[in-house]
N, C-alpha and C positions, 0 to 999 in steps of 0.2 A: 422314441429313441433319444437317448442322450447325448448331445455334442461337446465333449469337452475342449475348453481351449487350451492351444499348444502355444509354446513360446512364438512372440512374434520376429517374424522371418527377418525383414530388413525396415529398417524406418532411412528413407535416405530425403534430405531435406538441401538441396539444391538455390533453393532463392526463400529467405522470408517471407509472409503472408501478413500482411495485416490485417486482409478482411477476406473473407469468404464471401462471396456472393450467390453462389448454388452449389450445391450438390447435387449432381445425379446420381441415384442408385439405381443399379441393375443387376437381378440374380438371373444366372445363367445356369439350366440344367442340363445336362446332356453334349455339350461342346456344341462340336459347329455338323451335330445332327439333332440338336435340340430346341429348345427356346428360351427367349428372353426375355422379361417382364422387368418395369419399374417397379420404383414402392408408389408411386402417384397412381399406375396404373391406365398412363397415356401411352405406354408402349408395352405391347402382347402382339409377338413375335413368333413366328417360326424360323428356325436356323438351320440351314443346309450347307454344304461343303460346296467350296465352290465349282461349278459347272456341273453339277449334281441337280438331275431332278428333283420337282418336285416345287412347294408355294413359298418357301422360305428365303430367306436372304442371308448374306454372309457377312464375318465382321470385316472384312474389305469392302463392301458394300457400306458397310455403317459406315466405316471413318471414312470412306470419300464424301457419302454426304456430310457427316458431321463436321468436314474440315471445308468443305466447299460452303455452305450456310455463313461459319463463324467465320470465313478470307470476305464474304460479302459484307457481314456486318462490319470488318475491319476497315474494305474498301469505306463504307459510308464515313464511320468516322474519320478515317484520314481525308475524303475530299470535304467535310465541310469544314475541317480546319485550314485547309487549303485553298479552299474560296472555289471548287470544285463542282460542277452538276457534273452527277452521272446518269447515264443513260437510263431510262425504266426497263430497259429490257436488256440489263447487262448478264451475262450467268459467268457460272465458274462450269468446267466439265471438268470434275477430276477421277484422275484413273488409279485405282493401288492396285499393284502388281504384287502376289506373293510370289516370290522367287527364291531361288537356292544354289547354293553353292558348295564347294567342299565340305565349309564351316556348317550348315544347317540352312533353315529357314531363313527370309530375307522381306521384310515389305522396300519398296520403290513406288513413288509418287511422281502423278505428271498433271498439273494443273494448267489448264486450259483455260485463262480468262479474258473474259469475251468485250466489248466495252463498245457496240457501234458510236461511229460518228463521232467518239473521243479524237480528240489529237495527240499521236502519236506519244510526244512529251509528257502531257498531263496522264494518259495512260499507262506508262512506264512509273510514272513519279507517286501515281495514286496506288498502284500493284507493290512497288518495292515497300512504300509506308506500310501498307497493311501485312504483306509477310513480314514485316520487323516487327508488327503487334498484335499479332493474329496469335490466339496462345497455341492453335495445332501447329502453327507453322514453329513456333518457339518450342515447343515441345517434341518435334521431328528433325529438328534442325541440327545437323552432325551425325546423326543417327541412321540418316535414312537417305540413299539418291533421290534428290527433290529437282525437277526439271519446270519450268515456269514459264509460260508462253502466254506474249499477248495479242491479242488480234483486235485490231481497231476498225 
């Protein structure tokens, strides 16, 4: 079968890039009753609708983990600029919610970061630096009800 290309839909360029540092790709067949593979081939997936039986996962499920992973990595860089130890056993628990409204479908996020034994201050100070440069948080931010809770 032959796939011909159609004009491209939108090119919308929001902030400059000077450099690219990865790419993920991933082709998706079937929606959210299908599966999902990289091109590397580190993720083969099955995709299920959410609260739908069966061994699959949803892309609410992805982007909570995906957005929880790279808020921890952000945490790290901002406390060691910050002259910061964080705890070995900090997590993030984040929740996406697809919801709806008149208008349609809707994602909402509620990230839960965890941080024992921090104090108070420095836990506030290290959570706000990193959703300032955490790119999911930057990339959800205006877009989406973003709820952020920290527990020390």
């Amino acid at each position: 079968m032959e796939l011909n290309t159609i004009q491209e839909v939108e090119n919308t360029t929001v902030v400059n890039i000077s450099k690219v540092l990865y790419s993920g790709n991933v082709v998706v067949i079937g929606g959210r009753n299908g599966e999902a593979k990289s091109s590397d081939g580190k993720l083969d997936i099955e995709l299920t609708s959410p609260g739908a039986k069966g061994n699959g996962t949803n892309p609410e499920q992805l982007l909570a983990a995906g957005w929880s992973a790279c808020f921890i990595g952000a945490m790290h860089l901002g406390a060691v600029k910050m002259g910061v130890n964080l705890p070995s056993d900090l997590s993030v628990n984040t929740s996406i919610d697809l919801a709806t409204n008149d208008d349609g479908f809707f994602l909402q996020a509620h990230l839960q970061i965890i941080l024992p034994g921090l104090p108070v201050d420095e836990a506030r100070k290290v959570v706000e630096t990193a959703h300032a440069t955490c790119p999911y948080s930057k990339a959800t931010r205006g877009n989406i009800n973003v709820k952020i809770d920290v527990v020390v």
